[in-house]
C-alpha positions as CSV (number, residue, x, y, z in Angstrom):
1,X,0.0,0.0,0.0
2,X,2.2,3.1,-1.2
3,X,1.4,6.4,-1.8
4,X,2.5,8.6,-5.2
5,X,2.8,6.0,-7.6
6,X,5.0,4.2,-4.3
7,X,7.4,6.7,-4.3
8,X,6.8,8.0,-1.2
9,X,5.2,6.8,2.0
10,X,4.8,2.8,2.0
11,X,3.2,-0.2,4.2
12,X,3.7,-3.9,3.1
13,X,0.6,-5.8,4.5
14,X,0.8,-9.5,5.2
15,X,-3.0,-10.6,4.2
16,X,-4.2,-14.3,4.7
17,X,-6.2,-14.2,1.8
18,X,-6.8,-11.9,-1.7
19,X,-7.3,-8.7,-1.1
20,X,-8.4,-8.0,-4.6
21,X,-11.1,-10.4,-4.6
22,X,-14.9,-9.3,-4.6
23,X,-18.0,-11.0,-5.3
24,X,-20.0,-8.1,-5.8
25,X,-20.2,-4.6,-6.7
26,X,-23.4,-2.5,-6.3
27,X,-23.9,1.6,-5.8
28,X,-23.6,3.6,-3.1
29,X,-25.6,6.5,-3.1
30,X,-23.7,9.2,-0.8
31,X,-26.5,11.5,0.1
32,X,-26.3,15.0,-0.5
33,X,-22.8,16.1,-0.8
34,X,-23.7,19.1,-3.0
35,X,-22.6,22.6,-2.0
36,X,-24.3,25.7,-3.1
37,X,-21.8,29.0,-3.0
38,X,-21.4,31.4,-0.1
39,X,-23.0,34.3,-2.2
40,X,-23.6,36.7,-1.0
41,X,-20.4,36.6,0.2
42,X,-20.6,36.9,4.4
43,X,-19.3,35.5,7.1
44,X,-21.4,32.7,9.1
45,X,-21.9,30.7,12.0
46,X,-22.9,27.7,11.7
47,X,-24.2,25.5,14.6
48,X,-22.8,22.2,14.5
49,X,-25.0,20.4,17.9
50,X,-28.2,21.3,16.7
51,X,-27.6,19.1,13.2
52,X,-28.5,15.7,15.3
53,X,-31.6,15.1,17.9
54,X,-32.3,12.6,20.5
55,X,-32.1,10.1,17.1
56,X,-28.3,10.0,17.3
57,X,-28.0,6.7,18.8
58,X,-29.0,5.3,15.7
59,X,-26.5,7.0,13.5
60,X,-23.4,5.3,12.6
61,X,-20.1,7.7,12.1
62,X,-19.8,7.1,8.4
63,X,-23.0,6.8,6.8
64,X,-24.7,9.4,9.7
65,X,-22.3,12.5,8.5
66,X,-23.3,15.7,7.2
67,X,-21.8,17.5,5.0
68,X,-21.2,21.5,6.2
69,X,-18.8,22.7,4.0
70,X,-16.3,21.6,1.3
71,X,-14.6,22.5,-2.3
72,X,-12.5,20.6,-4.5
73,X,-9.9,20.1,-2.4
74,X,-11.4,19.4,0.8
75,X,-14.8,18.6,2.8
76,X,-16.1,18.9,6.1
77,X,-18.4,16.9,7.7
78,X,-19.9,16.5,11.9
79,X,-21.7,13.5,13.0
80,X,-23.1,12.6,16.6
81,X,-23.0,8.7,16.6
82,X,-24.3,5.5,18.8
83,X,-23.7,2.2,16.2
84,X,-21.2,1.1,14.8
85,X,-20.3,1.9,11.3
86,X,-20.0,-0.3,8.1
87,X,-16.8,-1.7,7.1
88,X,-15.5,1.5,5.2
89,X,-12.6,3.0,2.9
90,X,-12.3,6.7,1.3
91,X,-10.3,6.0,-1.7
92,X,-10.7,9.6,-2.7
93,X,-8.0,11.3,0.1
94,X,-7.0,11.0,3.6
95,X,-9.1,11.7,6.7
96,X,-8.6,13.5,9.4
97,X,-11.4,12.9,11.8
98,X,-11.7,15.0,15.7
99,X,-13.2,13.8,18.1
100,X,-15.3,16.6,20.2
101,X,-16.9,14.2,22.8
102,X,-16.8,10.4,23.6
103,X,-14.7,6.8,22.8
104,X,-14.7,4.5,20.0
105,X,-12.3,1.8,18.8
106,X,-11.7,2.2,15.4
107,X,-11.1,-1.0,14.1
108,X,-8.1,-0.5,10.6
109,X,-6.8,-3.4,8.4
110,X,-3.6,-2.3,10.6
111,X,-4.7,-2.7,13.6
112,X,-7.5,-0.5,16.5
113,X,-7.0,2.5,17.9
114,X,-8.6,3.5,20.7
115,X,-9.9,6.9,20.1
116,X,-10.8,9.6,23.0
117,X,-11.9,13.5,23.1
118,X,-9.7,15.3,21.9
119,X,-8.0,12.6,19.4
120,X,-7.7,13.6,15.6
121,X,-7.4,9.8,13.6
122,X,-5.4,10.2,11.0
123,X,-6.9,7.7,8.4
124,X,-4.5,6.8,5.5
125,X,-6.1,7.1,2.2
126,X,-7.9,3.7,1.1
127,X,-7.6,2.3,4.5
128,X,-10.5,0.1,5.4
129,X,-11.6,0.9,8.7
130,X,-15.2,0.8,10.7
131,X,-16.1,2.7,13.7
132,X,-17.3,1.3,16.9
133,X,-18.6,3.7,19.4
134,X,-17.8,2.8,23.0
135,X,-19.8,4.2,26.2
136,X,-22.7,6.1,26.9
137,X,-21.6,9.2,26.3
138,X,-22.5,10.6,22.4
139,X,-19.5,9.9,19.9
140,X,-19.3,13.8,18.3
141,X,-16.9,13.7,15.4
142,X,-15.7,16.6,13.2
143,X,-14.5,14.8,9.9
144,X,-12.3,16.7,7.6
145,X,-11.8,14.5,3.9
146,X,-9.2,15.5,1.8
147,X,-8.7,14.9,-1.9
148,X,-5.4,14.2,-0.9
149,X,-3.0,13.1,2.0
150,X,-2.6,14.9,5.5
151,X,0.7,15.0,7.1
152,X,2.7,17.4,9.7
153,X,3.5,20.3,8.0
154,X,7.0,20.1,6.2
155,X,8.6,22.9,8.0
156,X,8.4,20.6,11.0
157,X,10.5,17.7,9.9
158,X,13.9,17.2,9.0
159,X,14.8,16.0,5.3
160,X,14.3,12.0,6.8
161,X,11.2,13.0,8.4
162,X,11.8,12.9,12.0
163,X,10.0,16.1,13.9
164,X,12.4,18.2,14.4
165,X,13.0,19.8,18.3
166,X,11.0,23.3,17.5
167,X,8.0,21.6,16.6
168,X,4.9,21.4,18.9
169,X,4.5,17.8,18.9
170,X,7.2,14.8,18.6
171,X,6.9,10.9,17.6
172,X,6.2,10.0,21.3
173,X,2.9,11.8,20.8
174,X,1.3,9.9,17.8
175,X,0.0,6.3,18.2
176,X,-0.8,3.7,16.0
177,X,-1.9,-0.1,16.3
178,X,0.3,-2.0,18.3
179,X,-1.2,-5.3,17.2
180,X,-2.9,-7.5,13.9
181,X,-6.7,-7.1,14.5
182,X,-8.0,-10.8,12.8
183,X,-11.5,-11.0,12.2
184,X,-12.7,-14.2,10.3
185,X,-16.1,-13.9,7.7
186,X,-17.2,-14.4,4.4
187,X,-19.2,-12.7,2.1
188,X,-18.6,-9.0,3.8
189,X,-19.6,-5.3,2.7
190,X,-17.2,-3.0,2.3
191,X,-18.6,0.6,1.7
192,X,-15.9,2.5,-0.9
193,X,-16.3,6.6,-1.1
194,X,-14.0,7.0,-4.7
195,X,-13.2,9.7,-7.3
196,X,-16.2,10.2,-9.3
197,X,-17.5,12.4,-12.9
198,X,-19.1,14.5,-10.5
199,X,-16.5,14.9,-7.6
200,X,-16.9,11.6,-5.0
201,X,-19.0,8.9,-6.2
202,X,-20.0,5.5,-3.6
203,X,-19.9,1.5,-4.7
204,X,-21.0,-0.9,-2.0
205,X,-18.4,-4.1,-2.4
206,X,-19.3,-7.5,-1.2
207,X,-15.7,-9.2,-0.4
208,X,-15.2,-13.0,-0.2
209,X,-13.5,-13.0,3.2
210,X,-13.0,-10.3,6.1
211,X,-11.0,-7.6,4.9
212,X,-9.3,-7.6,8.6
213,X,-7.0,-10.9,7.9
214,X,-3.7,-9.0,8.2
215,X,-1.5,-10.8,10.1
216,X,1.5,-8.7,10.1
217,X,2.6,-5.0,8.2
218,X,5.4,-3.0,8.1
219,X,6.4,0.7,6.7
220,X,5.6,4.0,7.5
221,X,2.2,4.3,6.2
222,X,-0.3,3.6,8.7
223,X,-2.9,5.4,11.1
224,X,-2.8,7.1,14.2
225,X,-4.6,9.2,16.4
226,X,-2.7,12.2,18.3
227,X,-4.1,14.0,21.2
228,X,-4.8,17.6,21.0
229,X,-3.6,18.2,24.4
230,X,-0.1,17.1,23.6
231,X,0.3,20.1,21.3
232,X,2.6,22.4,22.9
233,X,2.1,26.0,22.1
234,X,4.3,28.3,21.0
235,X,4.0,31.6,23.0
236,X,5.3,34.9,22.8
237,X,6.1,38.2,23.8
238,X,3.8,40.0,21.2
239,X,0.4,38.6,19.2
240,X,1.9,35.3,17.5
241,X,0.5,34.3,13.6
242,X,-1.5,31.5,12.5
243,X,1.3,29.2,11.9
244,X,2.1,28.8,14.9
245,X,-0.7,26.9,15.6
246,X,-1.1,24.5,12.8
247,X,-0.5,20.7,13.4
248,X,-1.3,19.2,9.8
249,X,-1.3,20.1,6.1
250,X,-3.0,18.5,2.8
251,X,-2.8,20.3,-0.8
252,X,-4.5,23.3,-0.4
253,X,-5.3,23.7,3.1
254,X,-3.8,23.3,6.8
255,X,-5.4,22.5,10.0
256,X,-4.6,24.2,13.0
257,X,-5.6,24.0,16.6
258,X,-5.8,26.7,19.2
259,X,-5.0,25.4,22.8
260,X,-5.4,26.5,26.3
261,X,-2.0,28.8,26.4
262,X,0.0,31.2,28.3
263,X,-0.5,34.6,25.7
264,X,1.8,37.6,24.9
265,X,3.2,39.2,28.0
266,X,4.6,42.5,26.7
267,X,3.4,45.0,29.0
268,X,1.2,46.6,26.2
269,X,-0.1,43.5,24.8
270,X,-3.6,43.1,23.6
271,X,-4.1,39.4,23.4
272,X,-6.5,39.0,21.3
273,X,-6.1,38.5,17.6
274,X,-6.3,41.9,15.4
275,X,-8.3,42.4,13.0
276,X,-7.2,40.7,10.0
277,X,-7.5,39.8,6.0
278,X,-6.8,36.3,5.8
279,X,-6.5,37.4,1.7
280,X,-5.7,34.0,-0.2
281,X,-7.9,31.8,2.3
282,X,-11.8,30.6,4.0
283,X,-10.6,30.8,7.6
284,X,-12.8,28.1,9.4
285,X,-13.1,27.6,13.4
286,X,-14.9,24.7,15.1
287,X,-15.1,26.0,18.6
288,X,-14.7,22.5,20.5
289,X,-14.0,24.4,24.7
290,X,-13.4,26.6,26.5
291,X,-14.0,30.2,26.3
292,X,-12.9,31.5,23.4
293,X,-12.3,35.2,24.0
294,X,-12.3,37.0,20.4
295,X,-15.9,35.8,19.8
296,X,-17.8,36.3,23.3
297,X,-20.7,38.5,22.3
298,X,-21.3,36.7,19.3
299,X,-23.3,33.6,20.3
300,X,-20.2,31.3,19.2
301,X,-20.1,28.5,21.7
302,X,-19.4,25.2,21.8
303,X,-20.3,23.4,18.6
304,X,-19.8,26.2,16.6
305,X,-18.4,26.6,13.5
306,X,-17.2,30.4,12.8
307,X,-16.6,30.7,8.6
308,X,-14.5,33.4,7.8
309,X,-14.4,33.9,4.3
310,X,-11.6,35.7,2.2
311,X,-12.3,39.0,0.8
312,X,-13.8,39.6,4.3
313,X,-12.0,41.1,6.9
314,X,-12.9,40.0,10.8
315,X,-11.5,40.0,14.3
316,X,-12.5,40.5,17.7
317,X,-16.2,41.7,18.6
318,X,-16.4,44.9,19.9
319,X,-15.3,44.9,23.9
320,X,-13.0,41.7,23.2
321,X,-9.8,44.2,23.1
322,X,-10.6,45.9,26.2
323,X,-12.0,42.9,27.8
324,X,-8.4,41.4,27.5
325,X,-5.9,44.0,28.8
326,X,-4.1,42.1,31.2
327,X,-5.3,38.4,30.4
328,X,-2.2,36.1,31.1
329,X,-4.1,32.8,29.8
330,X,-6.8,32.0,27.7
331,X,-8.5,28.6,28.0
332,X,-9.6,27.7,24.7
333,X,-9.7,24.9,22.3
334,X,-10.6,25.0,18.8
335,X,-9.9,23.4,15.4
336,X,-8.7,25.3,12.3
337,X,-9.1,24.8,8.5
338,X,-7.8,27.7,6.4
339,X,-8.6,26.4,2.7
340,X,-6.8,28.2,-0.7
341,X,-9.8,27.7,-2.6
342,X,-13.5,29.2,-1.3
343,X,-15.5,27.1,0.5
344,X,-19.0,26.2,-0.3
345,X,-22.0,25.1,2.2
346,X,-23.3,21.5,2.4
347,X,-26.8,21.0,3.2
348,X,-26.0,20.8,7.0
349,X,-24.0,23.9,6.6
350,X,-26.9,25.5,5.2
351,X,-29.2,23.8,8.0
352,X,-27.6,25.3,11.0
353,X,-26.7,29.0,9.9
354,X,-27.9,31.1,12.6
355,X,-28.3,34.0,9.7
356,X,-27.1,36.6,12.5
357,X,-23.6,36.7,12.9
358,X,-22.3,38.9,10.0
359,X,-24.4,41.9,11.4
360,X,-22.4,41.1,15.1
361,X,-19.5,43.6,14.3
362,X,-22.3,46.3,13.6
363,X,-25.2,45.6,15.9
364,X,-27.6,46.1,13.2
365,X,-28.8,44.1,9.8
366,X,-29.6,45.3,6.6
367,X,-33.1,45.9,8.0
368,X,-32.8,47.9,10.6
């Protein structure tokens, strides 16, 4: 299993039977994954908790998801999940998938991991996989596809790959399946999400024996899920940039998370960001805790998706800068995905916009 034609990333996998085989092959209709275009162009809020009911426990954490927002290079989904998910593989791009609230054991072809709040799973592209939910409370996941592969950004690593000592997170922090998951069956579904005419397109496999019959791999291509709170942020004296912050890249986007964090401690500081034009990206923010200071006033909480698009400029609302003369530490937690292209709503995107939150700068709409 190699990615780039195998000339880069690799894993051989030792299977005990074909893994090319199938019996069957029938469509799978996706749902609506059409987007519709952010025109007028405004910024939104979008509110993530109130896509799924009381009916989540019958919701599975691949077929359940709704799309919110996405372009051709990358699309974001949220599900709320109780059952266990089909047998699954995106063969489109890799995923990157956060956990906002409970467990699961995701079962891989590699291996399970054992997933937690606060856990991004970093699915390899074409990895079969299935989702099990574990405990009581709801399994809330923020799913980011890509149409291509997600990795710590570049400036991170040496020229071999090894994080390098200024970067926020090291090797120690990333884990993967520490043993050969064998499940015996015949006749099994798989559920394949692949390139399409029309973008991403869904065939429904029927394999002749369990896909999980590895009995062995080896390489460096492989999941793992690494834990939000082992990102280490990088302070400073004066307001620090964006990058800072960013724990994973794929073509034409990065993902970035904002942690609970000591903040600038110049005497003259204002903490929170300035206001800013973001000029060549979609600035998204899935507010996942805490308090996060820049938006109080706004109705942002948790759940919330803030979309910031470019060609738009935004910052604090009005009483965040005085509100945080002095601050020394913020306690926030949020998810970033700044695309290069525009991004356009999904259907649950378009489901939860509170309709509001461009006139919040202002304090008045264009009927008042």
């Amino acid at each position: 299993m190699g990615e780039e034609g195998f000339s880069s990333d690799s894993s051989l996998l030792y299977h005990r039977g074909v893994p090319s085989a199938i019996v069957d092959a029938t469509v799978w209709e996706l749902g609506d994954v059409a987007t519709t275009p952010n025109v007028p162009l405004v910024p939104r809020h979008l509110k993530l908790h109130d896509l799924f009911g009381e009916d989540w426990k019958a919701v599975d954490a691949v077929t359940g998801r709704r799309l919110v927002l996405g372009n051709a290079d990358v699309r974001i989904f949220y599900v709320v999940a109780g059952e266990t998910s089909p047998l699954y593989r995106n063969a489109v791009g890799d995923e990157c998938v956060y956990v906002e609230s409970g467990t699961a054991v995701v079962e891989t072809v590699f291996g399970a991991l054992d997933a937690r709040q606060g856990d991004y799973v970093i699915l390899p592209r074409a990895t079969t996989h299935r989702w099990i939910p574990t405990g009581s409370d709801p399994l809330r996941l923020y799913a980011i596809e890509a149409n291509s592969h997600i990795a710590p950004p570049e400036r991170y690593l040496s020229r071999y790959g090894q994080l390098l000592e200024h970067a926020p997170y090291c090797e120690r922090d990333l884990h993967g399946p520490t043993e050969p998951l064998l499940v015996d069956g015949t006749d099994v579904e798989v559920l394949v999400k692949h390139r399409g005419s029309t973008g991403v397109a869904g065939t429904r496999y029927v394999v002749p024996t369990h896909p999980f019959d590895v009995v062995g791999w080896d390489g460096c291509l492989y999941p793992y899920t690494f834990n939000i709170g082992d990102f280490e942020p990088i302070p400073g004296r004066v307001h620090q940039p964006p990058p800072v912050h960013q724990v994973f890249e794929g073509d034409n986007f990065v993902i970035c998370n904002f942690v609970p964090r000591k903040v600038d401690y110049h005497p003259l500081s204002i903490p929170v960001p300035y206001y800013h034009a973001n000029v060549d990206s979609d600035e998204i923010m899935f507010y996942c805790g805490g308090n996060y200071e820049a938006r109080k006033g706004s109705g942002i909480g948790q759940g919330s998706i803030s979309v910031h698009p470019g060609g738009h400029s935004h910052g604090p609302q009005p009483g965040a800068m005085e509100r945080s003369i002095g601050a020394e530490f913020f306690d926030e937690l949020a998810v970033m995905v700044d695309t290069f292209r525009p991004l356009e709503l999904g259907e649950g995107g378009r489901a939860v916009d509170d309709g509001t939150y461009a006139w919040s700068w202002s304090g008045r709409g264009p009927a008042s």
